[in-house]
NUZAMAR-347100 format. One line per field, with one value per residue (C-alpha): residue number from 1; x, y, z. Coordinates in nm, 2 decimals. Layout:
// NUZAMAR-347100
num = (NUM, ...)
c1 = (X, ...)
c2 = (Y, ...)
c3 = (Z, ...)
// end
This chain:
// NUZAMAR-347100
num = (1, 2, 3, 4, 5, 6, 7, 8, 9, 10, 11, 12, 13, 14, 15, 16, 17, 18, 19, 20, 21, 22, 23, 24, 25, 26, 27, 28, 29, 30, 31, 32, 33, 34, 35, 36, 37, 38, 39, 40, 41, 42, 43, 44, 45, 46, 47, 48, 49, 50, 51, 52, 53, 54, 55, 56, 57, 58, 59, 60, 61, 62, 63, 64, 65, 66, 67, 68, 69, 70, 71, 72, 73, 74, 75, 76, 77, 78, 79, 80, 81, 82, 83, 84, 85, 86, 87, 88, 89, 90, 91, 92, 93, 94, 95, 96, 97, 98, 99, 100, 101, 102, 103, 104, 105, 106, 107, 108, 109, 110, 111, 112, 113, 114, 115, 116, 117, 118, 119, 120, 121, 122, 123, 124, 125, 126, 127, 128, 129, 130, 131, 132, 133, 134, 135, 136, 137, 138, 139, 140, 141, 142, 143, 144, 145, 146, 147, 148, 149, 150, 151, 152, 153, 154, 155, 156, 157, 158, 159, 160, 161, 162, 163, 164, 165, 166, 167, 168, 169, 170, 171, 172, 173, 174, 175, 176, 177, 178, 179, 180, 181, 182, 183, 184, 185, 186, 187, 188, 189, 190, 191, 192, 193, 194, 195, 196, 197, 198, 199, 200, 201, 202, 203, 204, 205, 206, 207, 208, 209, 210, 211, 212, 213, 214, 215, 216, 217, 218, 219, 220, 221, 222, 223, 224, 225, 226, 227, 228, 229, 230, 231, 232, 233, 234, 235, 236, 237, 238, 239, 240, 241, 242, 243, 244, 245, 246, 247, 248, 249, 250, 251, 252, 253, 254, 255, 256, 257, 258, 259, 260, 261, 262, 263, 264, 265, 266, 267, 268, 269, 270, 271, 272, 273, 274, 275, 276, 277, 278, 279, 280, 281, 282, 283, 284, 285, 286, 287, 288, 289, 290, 291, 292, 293, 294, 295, 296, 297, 298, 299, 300, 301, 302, 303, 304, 305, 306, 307, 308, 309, 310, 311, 312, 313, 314, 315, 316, 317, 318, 319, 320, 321, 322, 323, 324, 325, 326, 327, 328, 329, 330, 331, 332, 333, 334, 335, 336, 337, 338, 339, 340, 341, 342, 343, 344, 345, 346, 347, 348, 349, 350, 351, 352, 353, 354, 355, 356, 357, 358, 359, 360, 361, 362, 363, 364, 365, 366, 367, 368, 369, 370, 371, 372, 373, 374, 375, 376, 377, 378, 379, 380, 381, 382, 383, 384, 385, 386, 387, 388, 389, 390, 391, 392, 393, 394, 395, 396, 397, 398, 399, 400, 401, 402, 403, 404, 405, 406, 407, 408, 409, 410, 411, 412, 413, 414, 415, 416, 417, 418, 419, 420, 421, 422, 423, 424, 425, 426, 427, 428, 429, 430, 431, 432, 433, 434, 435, 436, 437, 438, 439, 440, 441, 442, 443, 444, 445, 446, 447, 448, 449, 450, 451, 452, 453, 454, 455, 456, 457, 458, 459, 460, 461, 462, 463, 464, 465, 466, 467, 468, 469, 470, 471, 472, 473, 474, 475, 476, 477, 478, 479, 480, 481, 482, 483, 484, 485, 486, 487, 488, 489, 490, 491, 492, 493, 494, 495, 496, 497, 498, 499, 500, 501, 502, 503, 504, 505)
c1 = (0.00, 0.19, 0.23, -0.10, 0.13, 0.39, 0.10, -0.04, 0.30, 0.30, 0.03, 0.14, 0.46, 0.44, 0.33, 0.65, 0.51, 0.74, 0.90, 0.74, 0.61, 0.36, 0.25, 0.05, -0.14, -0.25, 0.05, 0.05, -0.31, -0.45, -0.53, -0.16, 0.04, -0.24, -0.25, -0.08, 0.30, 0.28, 0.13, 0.40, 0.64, 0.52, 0.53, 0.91, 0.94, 0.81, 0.99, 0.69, 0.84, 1.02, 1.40, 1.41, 1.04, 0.96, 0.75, 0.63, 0.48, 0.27, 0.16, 0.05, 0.35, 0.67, 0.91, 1.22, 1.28, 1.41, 1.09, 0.90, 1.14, 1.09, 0.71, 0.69, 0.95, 0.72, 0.39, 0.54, 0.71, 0.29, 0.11, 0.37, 0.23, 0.55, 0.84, 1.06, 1.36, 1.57, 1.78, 1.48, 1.34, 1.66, 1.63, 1.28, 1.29, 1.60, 1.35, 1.14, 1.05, 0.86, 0.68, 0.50, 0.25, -0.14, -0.35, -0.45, -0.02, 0.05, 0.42, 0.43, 0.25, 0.50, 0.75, 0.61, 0.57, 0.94, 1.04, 0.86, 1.06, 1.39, 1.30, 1.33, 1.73, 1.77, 1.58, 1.50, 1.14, 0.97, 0.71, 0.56, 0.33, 0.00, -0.14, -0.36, -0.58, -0.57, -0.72, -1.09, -1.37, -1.41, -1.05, -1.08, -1.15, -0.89, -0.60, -0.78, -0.75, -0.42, -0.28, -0.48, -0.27, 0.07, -0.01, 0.13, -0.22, -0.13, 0.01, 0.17, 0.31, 0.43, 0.58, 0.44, 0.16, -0.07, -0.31, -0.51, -0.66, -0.97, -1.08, -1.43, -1.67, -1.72, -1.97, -2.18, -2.52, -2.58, -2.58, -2.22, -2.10, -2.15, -2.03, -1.70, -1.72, -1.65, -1.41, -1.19, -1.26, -1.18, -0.87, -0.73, -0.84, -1.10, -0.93, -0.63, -0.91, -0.91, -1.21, -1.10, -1.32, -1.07, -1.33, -1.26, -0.92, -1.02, -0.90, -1.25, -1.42, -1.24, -1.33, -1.70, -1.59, -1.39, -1.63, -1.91, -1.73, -1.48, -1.68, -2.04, -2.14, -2.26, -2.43, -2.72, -2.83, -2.76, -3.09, -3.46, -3.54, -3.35, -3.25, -3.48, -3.31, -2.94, -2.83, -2.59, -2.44, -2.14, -2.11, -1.90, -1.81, -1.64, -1.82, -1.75, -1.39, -1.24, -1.46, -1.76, -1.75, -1.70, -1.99, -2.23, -2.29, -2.31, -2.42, -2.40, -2.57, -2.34, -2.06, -2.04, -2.40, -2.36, -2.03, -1.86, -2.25, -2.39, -2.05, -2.11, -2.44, -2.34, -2.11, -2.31, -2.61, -2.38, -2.34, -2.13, -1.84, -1.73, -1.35, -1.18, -1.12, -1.21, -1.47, -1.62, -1.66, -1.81, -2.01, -2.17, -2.20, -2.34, -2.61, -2.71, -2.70, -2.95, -3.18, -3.20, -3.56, -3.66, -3.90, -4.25, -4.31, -3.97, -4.13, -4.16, -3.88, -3.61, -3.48, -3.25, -3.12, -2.83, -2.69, -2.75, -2.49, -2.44, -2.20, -1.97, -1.72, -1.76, -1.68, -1.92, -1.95, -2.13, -2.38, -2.38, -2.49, -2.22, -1.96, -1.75, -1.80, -2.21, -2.45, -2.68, -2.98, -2.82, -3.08, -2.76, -2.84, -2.53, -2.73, -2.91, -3.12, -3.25, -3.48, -3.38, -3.46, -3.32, -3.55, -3.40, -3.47, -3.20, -3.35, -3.71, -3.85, -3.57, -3.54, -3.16, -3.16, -2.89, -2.77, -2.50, -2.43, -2.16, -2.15, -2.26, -2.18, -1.88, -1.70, -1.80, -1.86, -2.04, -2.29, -2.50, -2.73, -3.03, -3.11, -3.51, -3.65, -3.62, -4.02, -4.07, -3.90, -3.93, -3.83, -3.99, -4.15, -3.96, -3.66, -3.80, -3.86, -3.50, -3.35, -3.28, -3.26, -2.87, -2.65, -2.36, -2.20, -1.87, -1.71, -1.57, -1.38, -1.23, -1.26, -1.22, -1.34, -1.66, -1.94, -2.11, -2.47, -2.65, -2.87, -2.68, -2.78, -2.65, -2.46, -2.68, -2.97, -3.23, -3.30, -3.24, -3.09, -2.95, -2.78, -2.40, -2.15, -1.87, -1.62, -1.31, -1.01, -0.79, -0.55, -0.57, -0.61, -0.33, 0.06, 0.08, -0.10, -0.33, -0.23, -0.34, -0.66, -0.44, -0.14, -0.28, -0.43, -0.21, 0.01, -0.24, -0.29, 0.08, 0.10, -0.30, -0.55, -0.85, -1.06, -1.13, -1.19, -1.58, -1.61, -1.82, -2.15, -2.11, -2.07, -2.37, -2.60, -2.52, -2.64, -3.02, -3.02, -2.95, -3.14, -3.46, -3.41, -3.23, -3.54, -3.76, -3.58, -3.56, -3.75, -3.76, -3.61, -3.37, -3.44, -3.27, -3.09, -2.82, -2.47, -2.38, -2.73, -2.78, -2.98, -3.34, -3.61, -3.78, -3.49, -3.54, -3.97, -3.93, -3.78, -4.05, -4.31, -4.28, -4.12, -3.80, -3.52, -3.15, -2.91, -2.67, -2.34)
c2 = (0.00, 0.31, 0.64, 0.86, 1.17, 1.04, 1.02, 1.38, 1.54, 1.37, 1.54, 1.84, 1.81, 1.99, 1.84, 1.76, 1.64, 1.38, 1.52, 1.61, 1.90, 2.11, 2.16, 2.49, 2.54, 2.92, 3.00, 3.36, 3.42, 3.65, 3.35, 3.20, 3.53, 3.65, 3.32, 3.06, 3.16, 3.36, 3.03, 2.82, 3.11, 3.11, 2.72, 2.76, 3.04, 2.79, 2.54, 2.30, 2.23, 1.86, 1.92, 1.92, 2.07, 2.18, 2.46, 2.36, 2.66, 2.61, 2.89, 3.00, 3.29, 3.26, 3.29, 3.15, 3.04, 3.37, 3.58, 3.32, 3.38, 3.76, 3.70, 3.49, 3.68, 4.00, 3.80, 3.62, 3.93, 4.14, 3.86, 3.66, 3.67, 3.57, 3.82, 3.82, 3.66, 3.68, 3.36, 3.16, 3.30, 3.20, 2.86, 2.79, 2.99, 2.79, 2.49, 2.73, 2.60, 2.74, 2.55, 2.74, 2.60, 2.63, 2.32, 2.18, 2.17, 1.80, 1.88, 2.12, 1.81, 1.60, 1.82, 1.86, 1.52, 1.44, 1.70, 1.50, 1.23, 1.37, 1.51, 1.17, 1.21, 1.53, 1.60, 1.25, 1.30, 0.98, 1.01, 1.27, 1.55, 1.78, 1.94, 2.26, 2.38, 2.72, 2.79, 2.91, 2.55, 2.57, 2.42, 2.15, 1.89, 1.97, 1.95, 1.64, 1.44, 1.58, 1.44, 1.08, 1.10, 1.14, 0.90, 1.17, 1.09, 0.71, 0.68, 0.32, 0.44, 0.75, 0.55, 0.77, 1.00, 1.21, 1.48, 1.70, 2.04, 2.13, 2.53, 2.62, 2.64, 2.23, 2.26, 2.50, 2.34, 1.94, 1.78, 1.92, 1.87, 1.48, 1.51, 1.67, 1.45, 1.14, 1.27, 1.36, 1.04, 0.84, 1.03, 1.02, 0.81, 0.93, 0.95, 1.20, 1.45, 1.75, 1.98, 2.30, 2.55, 2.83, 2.91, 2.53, 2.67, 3.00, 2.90, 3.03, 2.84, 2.50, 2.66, 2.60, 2.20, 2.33, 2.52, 2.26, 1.95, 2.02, 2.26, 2.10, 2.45, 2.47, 2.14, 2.10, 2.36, 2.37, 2.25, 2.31, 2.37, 2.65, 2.76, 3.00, 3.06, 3.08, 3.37, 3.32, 3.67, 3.67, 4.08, 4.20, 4.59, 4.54, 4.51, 4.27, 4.41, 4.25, 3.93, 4.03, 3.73, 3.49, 3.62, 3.75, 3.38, 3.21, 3.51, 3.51, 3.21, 2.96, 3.16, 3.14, 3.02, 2.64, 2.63, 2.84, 2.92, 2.59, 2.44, 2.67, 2.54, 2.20, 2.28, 2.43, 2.16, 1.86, 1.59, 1.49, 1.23, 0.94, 1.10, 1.35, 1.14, 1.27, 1.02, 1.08, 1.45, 1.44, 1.16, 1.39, 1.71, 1.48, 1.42, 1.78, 1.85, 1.60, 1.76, 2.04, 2.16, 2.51, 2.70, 2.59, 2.91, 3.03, 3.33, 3.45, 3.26, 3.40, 3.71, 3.80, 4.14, 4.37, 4.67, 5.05, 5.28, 5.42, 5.53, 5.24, 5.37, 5.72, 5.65, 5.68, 5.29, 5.23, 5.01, 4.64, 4.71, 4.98, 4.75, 4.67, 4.39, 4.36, 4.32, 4.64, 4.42, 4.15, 3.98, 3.80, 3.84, 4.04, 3.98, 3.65, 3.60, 3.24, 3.10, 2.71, 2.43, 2.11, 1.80, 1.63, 1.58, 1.82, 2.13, 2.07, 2.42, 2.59, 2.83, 2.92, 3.27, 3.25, 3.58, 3.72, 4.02, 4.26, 4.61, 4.61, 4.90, 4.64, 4.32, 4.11, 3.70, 3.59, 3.30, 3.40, 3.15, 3.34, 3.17, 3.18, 3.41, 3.33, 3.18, 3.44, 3.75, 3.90, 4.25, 4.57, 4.61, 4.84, 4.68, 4.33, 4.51, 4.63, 4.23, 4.07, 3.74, 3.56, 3.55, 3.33, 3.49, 3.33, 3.60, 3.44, 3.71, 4.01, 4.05, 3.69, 3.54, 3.45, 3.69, 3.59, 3.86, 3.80, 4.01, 4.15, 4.41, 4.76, 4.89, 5.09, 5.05, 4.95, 4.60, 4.75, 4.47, 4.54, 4.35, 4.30, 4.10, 3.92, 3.92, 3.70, 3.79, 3.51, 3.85, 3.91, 3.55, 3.35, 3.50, 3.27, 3.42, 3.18, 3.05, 3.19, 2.96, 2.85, 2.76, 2.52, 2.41, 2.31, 2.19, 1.94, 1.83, 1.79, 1.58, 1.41, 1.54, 1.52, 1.64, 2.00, 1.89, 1.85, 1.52, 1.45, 1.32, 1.67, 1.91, 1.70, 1.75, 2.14, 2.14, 1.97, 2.28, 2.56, 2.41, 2.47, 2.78, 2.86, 2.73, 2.86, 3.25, 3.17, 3.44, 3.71, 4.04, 4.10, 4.38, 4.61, 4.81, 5.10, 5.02, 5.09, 4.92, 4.59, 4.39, 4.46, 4.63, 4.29, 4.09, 4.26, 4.24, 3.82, 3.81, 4.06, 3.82, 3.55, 3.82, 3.84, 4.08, 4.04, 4.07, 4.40, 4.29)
c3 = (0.00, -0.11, 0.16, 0.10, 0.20, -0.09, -0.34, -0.28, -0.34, -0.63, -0.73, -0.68, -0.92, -1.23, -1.50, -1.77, -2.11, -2.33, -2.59, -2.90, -3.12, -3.17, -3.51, -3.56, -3.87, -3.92, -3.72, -3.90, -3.79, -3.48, -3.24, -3.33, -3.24, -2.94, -2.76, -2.87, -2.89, -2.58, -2.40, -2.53, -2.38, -2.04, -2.04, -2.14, -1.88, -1.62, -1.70, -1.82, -2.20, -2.24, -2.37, -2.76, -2.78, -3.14, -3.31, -3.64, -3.79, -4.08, -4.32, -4.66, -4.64, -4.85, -4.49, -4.38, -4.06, -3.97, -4.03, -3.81, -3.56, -3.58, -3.60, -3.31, -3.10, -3.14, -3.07, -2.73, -2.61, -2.64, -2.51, -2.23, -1.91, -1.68, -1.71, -2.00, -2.03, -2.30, -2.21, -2.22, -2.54, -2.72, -2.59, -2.71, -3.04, -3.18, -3.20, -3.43, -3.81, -4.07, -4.35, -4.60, -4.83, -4.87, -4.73, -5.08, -5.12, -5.12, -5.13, -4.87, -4.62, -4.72, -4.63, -4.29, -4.27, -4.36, -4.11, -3.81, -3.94, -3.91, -3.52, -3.41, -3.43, -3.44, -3.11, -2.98, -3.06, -3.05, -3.33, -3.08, -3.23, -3.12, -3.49, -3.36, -3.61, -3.57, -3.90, -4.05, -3.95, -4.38, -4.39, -4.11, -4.36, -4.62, -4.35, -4.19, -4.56, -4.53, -4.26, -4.33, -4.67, -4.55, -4.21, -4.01, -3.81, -3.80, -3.43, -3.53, -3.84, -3.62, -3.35, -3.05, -3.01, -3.25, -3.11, -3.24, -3.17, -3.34, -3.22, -3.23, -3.37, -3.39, -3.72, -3.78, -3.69, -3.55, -3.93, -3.97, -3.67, -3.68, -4.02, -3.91, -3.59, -3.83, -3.99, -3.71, -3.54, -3.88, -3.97, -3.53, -3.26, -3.06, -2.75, -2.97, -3.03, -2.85, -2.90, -2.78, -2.55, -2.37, -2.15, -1.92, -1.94, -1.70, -1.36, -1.23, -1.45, -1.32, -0.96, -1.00, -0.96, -0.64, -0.49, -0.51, -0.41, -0.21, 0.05, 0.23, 0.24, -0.11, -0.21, 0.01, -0.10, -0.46, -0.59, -0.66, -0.32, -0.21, -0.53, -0.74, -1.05, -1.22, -1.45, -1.65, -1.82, -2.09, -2.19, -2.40, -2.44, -2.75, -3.13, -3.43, -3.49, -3.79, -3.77, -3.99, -4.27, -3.96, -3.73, -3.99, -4.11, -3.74, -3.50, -3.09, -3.05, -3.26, -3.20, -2.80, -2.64, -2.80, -2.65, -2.38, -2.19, -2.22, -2.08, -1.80, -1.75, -1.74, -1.48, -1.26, -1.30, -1.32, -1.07, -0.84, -1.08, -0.91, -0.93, -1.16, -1.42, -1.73, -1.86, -1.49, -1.59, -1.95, -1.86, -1.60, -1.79, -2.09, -1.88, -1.80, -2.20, -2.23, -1.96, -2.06, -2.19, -2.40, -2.34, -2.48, -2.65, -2.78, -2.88, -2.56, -2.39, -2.59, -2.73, -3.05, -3.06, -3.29, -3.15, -3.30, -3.25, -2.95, -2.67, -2.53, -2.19, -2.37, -2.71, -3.03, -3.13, -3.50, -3.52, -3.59, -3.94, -4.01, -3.94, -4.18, -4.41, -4.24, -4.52, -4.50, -4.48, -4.22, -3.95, -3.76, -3.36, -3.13, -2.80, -2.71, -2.40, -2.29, -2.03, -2.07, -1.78, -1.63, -1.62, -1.32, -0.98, -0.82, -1.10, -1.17, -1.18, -1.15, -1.45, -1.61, -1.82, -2.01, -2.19, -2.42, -2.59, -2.78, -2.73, -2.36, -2.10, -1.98, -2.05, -1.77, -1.79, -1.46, -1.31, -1.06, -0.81, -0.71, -0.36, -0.26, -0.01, 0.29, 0.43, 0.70, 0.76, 1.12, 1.07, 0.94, 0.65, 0.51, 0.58, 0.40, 0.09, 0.07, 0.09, -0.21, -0.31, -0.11, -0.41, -0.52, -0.77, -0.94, -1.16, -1.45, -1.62, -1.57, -1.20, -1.13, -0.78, -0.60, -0.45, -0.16, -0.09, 0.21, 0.45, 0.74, 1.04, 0.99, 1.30, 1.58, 1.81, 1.59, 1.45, 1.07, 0.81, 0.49, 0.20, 0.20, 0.01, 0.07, -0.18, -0.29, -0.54, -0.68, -0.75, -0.37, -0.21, -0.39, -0.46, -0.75, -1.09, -1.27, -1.61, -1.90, -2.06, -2.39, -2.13, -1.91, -2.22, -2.45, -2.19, -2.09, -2.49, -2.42, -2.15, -2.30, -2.03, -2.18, -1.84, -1.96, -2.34, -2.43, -2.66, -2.99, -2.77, -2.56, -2.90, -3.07, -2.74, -2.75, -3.13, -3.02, -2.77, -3.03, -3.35, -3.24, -3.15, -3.48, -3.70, -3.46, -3.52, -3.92, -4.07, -3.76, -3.73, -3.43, -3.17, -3.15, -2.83, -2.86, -2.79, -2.41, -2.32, -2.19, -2.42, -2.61, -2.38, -2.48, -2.24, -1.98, -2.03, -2.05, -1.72, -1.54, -1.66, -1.41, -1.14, -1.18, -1.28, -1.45, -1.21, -1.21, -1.35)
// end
């Protein structure tokens, strides 16, 4: 029986991946130089990167080596988020290589396929490689046939591992994504796909799981009985930027409510898993997918909107359909707003409004657990009417941390009770900063932990949700709310129906 103490410590070691490399596809693109070469800095700066680790940079750009180096020494150096250290960057960047070719370039595949081959001597690379497609979904398939045609997906014919990262969105509705679903399972083995969704990276994201099952406070109280509702808010300040061809075609609810909200949800409604194991996890958050119900009449239980110009933080911002590249006559939703349920016994009743929006008064990603009013309140009328519902509130992003409102007594003679909150700061509670979301991702592609990585069954559930409400929105206009406003007047009207208000972010 081995030492329990011994085993714990072992836990706690960091996390050294074998060596191998990491093959980026789209490596000249935003996400490449924003987040991915400044996560595989800070990995190097801490020390997590196996000796001989490789870049592979792959790229329709006629570049040397050099320019990638000069490219990616400009992207770490913007986005690193441990100190800089020039000693370090030297050491990771002479294992930098650039291939250029377009994806339907058979020679420049088997050039990058040649080019695994000759790691295995050159940096005792066992036949190790992680391919992230950091390229537009359209091309998923071409690079996928790719790969099956040169075997650099064939882990036997490879002689070690081959991974892959797929970046939403995972198909564009549920038809494609089984579609593309087979094809990635056909071309790597299930288990080597690695369905990427930064928000399970957020440290306060992977704190809901904390919070719940490592404290008794929480769970007896986190159902149907105590609970009255969830909101769950994702509110962005910002507009379309430069995406316009991307978002105009999928809109806020493919682009971020069939992924990073619904995970969310499933987090917060999941059960208890057996362990941490992976499998344990999806198999539990699978579950909630499947639960959950929309609202009978999505007419009313739902709400598309597009922002108008307005004023954003004191700045003009143009309207959703004077950005550039919109189509003047574009329907596509900015703001969606949800009342979805849970048919189990832990949430029967208990509604979740789900929202999102761009161009909102101020970014802010939060879930908020609206606790019921307490049966009978002993204390002065006036004072009742000033309590609120008790709040948990887990602040996602920027502010990250937990919220805790509750009624208190305010100091003096009299009996008088107000709400008060008490708040916690991963900034202020822990010396140690939290990993970006694409570090502590990619290093656990590297090292092949799958526990934050949804799977095919997950993404397919997630499509049934968003379907129906897809069809059911074919044909309407949006409504519309001025920039700096939070959401369609409409939003705020489906909630006041049964009594209830959106919380103030």
């Amino acid at each position: 029986m081995g030492n329990p103490l011994r085993t714990a410590q072992d836990r706690r070691l960091p996390r050294i991946p074998e060596p191998c490399a990491l093959v980026i596809f789209g490596v000249t693109g935003d996400l490449s130089r924003k987040k991915l070469i400044p996560a595989v800095y800070d990995l190097a700066n801490r020390g997590l990167l196996p000796p001989g680790f490789v870049v592979l940079g792959f790229a329709r750009r006629d570049w040397g080596d050099g320019d990638f180096e000069s490219l990616a020494y400009e992207a770490a150096k913007k986005g690193a988020r441990t100190p800089w250290r020039e000693d370090v960057w030297q050491r990771l960047a002479s294992q930098f290589q650039f291939i250029p070719g377009s994806f339907d370039d058979d020679t420049a595949f088997d050039t990058l396929a040649s080019t695994l081959d000759e790691l295995r001597e050159r940096n005792g690379i066992a036949g190790n490689a992680a391919f992230y497609f950091s390229i537009p979904p359209a091309a998923f398939p071409l690079v996928l046939n790719q790969l099956n045609r040169t075997g650099m997906a064939d882990n036997a014919k490879s002689g070690g591992w081959r991974r892959v990262v797929v970046e939403k969105p995972f198909g564009n509705d549920l038809q494609t994504a089984m579609a593309l679903n087979k094809l990635v399972d056909e071309v790597f083995t299930p288990q080597d796909v690695f369905r990427i969704d930064h928000y399970l990276g957020k440290e306060t994201v992977q704190n809901i799981l904390a919070l719940r099952f490592a404290n008794s406070l929480f769970e007896p109280v986190w159902n149907s009985k105590y609970v009255d509702s969830v909101q769950i808010t994702m509110a962005e300040d910002v507009g379309i930027g430069t995406r316009a061809a991307f978002y105009d075609s999928a809109g806020a609810a493919r682009d971020v409510l069939q992924n990073h909200l619904l995970q969310l949800l499933a987090l917060v409604g999941m059960e208890e898993p057996t362990s941490f194991d992976p499998n344990e996890i999806r198999a539990e958050k699978l579950k909630v997918l499947k639960a959950i119900s929309l609202p009978q009449n999505i007419a009313e239980g739902s709400v598309r909107g597009q922002y108008l110009q307005g004023w954003v933080a004191g700045e003009r911002a143009v309207g959703y359909l004077e950005e550039k590249g919109v189509p003047a006559e574009s329907t596509t939703e900015t703001y969606v707003a949800v009342r979805l349920g849970i048919q189990n016994r832990r949430w029967a009743g208990v509604p979740f409004f789900v929202r999102v929006g761009k161009r909102m008064p101020r970014r802010v990603t939060e879930i908020a657990i609206l606790f019921k009013r307490a049966p009978h309140l002993p204390f002065d009328p006036a004072d009742v009417e000033m309590l609120g519902n008790n709040q948990l509130v887990i602040r996602v992003q920027p502010d990250e941390g937990v919220v805790l409102k509750f009624g208190s007594k305010v100091p003096g003679t009299t009996m008088e009770v107000r709400d008060i909150a008490m708040d916690f700061q991963y900034g202020e509670a822990f010396t140690e900063s939290s990993p970006e979301a694409y570090e502590r991702l990619v290093l656990d592609v590297l090292v092949g932990d799958r526990t934050l990585f949804p799977d095919a069954a997950e993404v397919e559930q997630s499509w049934r949700v968003i379907d129906p409400l897809e069809e059911a929105w074919a044909g309407t206009g949006p409504e519309r709310y001025r920039a700096g406003e939070w959401g369609p007047r409409a939003s705020d009207e489906m909630l006041a129906r049964e009594g209830r208000a959106w919380r103030r972010a």
